[in-house]
N, C-alpha and C positions, 0 to 999 in steps of 0.2 A: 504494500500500500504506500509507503514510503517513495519506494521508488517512479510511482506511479503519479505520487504527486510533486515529486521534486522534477519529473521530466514533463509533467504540463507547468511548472511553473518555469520553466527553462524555455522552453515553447513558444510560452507568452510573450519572457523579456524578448527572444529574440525575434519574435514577429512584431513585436512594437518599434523594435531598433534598424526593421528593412529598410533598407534604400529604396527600396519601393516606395515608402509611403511620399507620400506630395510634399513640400515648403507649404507651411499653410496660408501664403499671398497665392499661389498657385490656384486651391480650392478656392478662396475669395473672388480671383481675377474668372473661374469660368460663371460663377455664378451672381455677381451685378456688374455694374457699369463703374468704370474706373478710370482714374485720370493718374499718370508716373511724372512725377517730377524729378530731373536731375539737379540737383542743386552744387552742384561745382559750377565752377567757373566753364566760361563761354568756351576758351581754350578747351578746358578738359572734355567738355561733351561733344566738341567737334572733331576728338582725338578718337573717340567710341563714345557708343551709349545703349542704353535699351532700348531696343524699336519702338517707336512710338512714345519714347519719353519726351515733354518737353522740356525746355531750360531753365529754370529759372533761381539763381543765384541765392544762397537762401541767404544772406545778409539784405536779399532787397524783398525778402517776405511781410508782409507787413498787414494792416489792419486795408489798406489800398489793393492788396490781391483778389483778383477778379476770377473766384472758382466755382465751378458750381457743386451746393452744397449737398447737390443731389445725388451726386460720384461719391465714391472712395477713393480717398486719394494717397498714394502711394510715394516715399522721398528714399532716395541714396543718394549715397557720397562716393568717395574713395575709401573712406574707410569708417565712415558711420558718427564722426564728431559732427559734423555740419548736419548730417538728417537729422542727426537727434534735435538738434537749435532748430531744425528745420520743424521738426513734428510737432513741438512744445509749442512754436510761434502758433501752428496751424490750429492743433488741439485747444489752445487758447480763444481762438478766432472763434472755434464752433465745428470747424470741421470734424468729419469722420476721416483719421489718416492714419497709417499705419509706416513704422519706421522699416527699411529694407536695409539698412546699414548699407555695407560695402560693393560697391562695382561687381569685382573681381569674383566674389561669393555668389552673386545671385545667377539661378538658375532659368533665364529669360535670354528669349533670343536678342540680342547687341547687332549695332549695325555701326 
């Protein structure tokens, strides 16, 4: 019996820990309408980015950003300081936003 339940409990951890499972912006992005903001600088997002991101520099986020609050809206960086300022500004504002940290990490087609 022991053994029986130390190998569904083995089971479990490692079917929770598959690489299968999604990034959970992945489930969110098939299921509403969503807007990615890249908030590096102009340079950096013209160097790569995620398809479909827009640009917008998150030092010039502000109570003046014109988004609609009826998205989810999505921010990276290079390495996740900047989103974070970035999601706090937004979450502030009212938005529904979620931080994606880093470039490099996200599992999103780049162009």
């Amino acid at each position: 019996m022991k053994k029986i339940v130390l190998f569904m409990f083995i089971s479990l951890f490692f079917y929770g820990c598959s690489s299968a499972n999604k990034p959970f912006y992945k489930e969110i992005m098939e299921k509403e309408e969503y807007t990615i903001i890249d908030v590096r600088t102009e340079e950096e997002y013209k160097s790569g980015h995620v398809k479909g991101a827009i640009n917008i520099p998150y030092e010039t986020i502000d109570k003046n950003v014109n988004l609609d609050k009826e998205k989810t809206i999505f921010v990276y960086c290079k390495s996740g300081t900047r989103s974070k300022i970035a999601y706090t500004t937004l979450k502030d504002l009212g938005y529904t936003v979620y931080d994606l940290g880093g470039y490099d990490s996200l599992e999103l087609e780049k162009e």
